[in-house]
DODO-57133 format. One record per residue (C-alpha): residue number from 1; x, y, z; residue in three letters; chain. Coordinates in steps of 0.2 Angstrom, whole numbers. Each point is the difference from the previous one (the first is absolute). Layout:
<atoms>
<NUM,<X,Y,Z>,ALA,A>
...
</atoms>
This chain:
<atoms>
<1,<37,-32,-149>,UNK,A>
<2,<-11,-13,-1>,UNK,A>
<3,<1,-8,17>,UNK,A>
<4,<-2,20,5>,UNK,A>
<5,<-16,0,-9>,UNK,A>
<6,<-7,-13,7>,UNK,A>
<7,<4,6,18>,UNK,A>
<8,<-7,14,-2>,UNK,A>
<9,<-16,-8,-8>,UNK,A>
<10,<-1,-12,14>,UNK,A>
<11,<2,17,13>,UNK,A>
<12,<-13,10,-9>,UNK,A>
<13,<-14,-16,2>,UNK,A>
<14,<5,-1,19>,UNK,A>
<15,<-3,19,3>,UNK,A>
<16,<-21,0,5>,UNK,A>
<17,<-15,12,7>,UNK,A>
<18,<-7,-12,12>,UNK,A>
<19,<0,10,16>,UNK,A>
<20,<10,15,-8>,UNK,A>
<21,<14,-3,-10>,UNK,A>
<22,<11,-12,7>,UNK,A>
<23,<12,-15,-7>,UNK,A>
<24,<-6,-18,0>,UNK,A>
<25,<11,-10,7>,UNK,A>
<26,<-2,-16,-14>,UNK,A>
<27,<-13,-8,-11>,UNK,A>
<28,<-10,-10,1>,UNK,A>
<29,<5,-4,19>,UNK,A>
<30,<1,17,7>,UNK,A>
<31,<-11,12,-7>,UNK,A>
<32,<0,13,13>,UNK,A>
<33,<11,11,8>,UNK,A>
<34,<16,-5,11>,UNK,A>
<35,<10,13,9>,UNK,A>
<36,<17,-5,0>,UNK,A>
<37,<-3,-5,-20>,UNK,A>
<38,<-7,15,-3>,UNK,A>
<39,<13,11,4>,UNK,A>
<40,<16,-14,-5>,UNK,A>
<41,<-7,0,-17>,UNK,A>
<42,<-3,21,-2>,UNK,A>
<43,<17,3,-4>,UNK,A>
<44,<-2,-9,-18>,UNK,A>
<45,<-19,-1,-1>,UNK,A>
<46,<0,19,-2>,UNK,A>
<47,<12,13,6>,UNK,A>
<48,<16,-6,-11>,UNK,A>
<49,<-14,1,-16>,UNK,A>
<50,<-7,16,5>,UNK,A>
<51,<-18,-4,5>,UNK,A>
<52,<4,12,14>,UNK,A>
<53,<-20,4,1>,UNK,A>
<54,<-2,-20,2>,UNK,A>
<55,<12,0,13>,UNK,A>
<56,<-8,12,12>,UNK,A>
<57,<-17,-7,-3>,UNK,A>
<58,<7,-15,7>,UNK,A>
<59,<5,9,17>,UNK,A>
<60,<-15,8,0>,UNK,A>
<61,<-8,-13,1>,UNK,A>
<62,<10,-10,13>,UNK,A>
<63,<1,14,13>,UNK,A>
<64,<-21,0,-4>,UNK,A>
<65,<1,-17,8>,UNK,A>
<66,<13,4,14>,UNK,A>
<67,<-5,-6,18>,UNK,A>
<68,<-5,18,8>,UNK,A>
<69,<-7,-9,17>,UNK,A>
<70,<14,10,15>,UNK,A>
<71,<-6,-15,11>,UNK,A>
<72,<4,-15,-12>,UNK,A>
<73,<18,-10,1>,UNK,A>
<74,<-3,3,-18>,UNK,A>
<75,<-2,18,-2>,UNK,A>
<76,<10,7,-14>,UNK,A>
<77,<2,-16,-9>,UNK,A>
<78,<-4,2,-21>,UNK,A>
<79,<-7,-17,-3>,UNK,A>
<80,<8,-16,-3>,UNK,A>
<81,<-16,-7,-10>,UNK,A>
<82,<-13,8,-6>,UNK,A>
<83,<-15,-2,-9>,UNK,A>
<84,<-19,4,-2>,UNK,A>
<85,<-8,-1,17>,UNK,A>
<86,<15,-7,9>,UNK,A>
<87,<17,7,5>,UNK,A>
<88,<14,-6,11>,UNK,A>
<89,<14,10,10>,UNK,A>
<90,<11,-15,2>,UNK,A>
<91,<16,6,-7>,UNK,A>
<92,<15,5,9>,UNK,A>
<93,<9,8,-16>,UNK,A>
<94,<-12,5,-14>,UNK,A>
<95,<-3,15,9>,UNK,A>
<96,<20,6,-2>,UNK,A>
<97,<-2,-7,-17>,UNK,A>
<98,<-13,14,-3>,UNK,A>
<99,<10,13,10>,UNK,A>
<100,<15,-2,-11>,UNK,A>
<101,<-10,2,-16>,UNK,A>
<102,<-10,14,4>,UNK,A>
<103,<17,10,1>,UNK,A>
<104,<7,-10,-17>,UNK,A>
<105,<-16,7,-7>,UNK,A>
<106,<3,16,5>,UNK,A>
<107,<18,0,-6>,UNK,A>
<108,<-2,-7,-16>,UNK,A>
<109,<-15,14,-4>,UNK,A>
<110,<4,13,8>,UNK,A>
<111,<-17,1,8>,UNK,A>
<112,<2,11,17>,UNK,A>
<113,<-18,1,0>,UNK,A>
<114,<-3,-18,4>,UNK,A>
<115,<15,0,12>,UNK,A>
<116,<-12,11,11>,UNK,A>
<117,<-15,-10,-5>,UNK,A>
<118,<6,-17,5>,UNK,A>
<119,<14,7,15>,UNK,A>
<120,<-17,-3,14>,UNK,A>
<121,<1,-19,-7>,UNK,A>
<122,<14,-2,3>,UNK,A>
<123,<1,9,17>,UNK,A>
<124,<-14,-13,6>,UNK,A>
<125,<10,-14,-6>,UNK,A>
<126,<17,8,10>,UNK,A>
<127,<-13,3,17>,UNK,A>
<128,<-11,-16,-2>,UNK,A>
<129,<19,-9,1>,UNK,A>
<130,<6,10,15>,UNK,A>
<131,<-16,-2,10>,UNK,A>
<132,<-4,-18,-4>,UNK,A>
<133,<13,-9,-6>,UNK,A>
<134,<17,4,5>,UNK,A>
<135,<11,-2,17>,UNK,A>
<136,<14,8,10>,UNK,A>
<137,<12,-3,-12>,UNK,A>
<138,<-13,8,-17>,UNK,A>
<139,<2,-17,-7>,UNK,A>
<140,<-17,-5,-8>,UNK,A>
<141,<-9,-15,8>,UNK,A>
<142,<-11,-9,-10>,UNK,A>
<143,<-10,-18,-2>,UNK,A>
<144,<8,-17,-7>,UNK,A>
<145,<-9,2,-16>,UNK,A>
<146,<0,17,-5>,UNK,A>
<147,<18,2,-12>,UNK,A>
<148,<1,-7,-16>,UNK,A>
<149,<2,-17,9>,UNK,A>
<150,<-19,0,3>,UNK,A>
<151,<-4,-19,-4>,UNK,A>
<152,<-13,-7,14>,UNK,A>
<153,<-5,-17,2>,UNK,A>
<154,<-12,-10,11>,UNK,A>
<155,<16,-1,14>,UNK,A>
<156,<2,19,-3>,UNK,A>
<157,<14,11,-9>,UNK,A>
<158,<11,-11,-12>,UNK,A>
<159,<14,11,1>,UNK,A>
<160,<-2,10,19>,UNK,A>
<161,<10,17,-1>,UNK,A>
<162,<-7,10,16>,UNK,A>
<163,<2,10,5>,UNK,A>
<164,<15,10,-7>,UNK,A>
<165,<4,-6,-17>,UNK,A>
<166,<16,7,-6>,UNK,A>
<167,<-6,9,-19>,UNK,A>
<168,<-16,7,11>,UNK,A>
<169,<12,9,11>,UNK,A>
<170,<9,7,-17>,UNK,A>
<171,<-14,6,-9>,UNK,A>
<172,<-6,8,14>,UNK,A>
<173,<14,10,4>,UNK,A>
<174,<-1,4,-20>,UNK,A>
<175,<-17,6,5>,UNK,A>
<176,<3,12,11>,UNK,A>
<177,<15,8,-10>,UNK,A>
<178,<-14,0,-14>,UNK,A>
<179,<-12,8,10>,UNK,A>
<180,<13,12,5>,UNK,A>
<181,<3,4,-19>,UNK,A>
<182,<-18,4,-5>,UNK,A>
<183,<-1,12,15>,UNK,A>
<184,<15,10,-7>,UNK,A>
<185,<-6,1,-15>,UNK,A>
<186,<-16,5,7>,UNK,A>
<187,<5,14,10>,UNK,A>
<188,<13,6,-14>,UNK,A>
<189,<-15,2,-13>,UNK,A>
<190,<-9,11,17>,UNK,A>
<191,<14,10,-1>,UNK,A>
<192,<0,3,-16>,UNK,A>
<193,<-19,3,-3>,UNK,A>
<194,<0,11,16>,UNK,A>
<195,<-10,-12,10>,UNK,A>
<196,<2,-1,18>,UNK,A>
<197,<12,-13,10>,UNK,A>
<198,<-11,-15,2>,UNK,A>
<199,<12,-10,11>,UNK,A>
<200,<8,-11,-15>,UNK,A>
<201,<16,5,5>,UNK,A>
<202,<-3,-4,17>,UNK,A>
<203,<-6,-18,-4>,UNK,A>
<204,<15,-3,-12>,UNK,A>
<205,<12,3,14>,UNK,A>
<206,<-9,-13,10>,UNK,A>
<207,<-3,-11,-9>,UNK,A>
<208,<19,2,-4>,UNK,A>
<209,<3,-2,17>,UNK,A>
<210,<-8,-15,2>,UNK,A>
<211,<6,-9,-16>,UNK,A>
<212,<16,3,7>,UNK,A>
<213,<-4,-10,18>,UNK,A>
<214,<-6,-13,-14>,UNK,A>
<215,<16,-2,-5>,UNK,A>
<216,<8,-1,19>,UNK,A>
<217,<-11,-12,4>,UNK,A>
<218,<-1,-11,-16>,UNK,A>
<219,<22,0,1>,UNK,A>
<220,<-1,-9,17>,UNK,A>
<221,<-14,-9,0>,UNK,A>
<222,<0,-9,-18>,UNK,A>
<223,<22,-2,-3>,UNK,A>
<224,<7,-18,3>,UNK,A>
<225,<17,4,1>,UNK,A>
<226,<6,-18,1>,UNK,A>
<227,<-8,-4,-18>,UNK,A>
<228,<1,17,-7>,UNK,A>
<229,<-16,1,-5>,UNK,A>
<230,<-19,7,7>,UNK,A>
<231,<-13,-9,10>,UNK,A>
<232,<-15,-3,-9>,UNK,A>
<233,<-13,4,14>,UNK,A>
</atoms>
């Protein structure tokens, strides 16, 4: 009970209004807002406790900050760091981090409103990807440094995973089932409110369609049947 109390104390002085409500990512050496820790740590920072309205501050916030330049190798991207005056797009899986929780969110609360509010999010995240970033095969293409593995020295990337790392091509597979999720839920709540068919359903049958190709692609590309195991990259 203790050890849960603390955790949650330590949570609560992590959760900040520096450009929206975000998460910090660590004090004292990283006072400002990290993507991918953003949306690891929302899980226990505030959806299993309730702070449901916490929670969808925070992906207010980061879809606020999402790359909406069409003609940028970046477009779509939530950011991986970001902070007063300065904010980078160089993260190859905080944005399916941010994907997946929007939906959680939306699962745990029961909030069909937001599902609509934040499904154009994630629909530039899905599009950014499939202009920008993916080839023949739908499997995501992305730099050396841009998955968790993100160390750089003066010779470059410490650990080099470009530029199919095997966890970026899962979460983003689990993106766009996510994103086909919160469609259907949006386009269930039209129904039942009487609104007018906005596409949802459409979108979630493709972006169905192309988790499942995903998949195809990911089977032969990343199983080494000699060891029984997957490729990293």
């Amino acid at each position: 009970a203790y050890a849960l109390r603390w955790a949650t104390a330590s949570l609560d002085a992590l959760i900040m209004n520096q450009m929206g409500v975000g998460i910090f990512a660590g004090l004292h050496w990283f006072p400002n807002y990290w993507g991918r820790d953003t949306f690891i740590s929302l899980p226990g920072a505030c959806l299993c406790r309730g702070e449901f309205d916490v929670a969808r501050d925070v992906l207010r916030t980061c879809a606020g900050l999402q790359d909406t330049d069409e003609s940028s190798w970046t477009y779509g991207r939530i950011p991986n760091l970001a902070m007063p005056g300065e904010v980078y797009y160089n993260t190859a899986d905080g944005t399916w981090w941010f994907v997946r929780e929007a939906l959680e969110y939306v699962l745990y609360s029961g909030d069909a409103e937001f599902a609509a509010e934040i499904l154009p999010s994630v629909e530039r995240a899905i599009v950014g990807a499939l202009l920008h970033r993916v080839g023949d095969d739908l499997l995501i293409r992305h730099g050396d440094a841009e998955t968790w593995m993100d160390a750089v020295g003066e010779d470059g990337p410490w650990s080099p995973r470009g530029d199919r790392a095997v966890e970026i091509q899962v979460l983003w597979r689990e993106a766009l089932l996510a994103g086909a999720r919160l469609a259907e839920i949006v386009a269930v709540a039209l129904a039942s409110g009487g609104g007018t068919d906005d596409g949802s359903d459409d979108r979630a049958d493709r972006w169905r369609d192309i988790a499942d190709r995903v998949a195809t692609s990911f089977r032969s590309a990343f199983w080494n049947a000699e060891k029984s195991a997957l490729y990293d990259r």
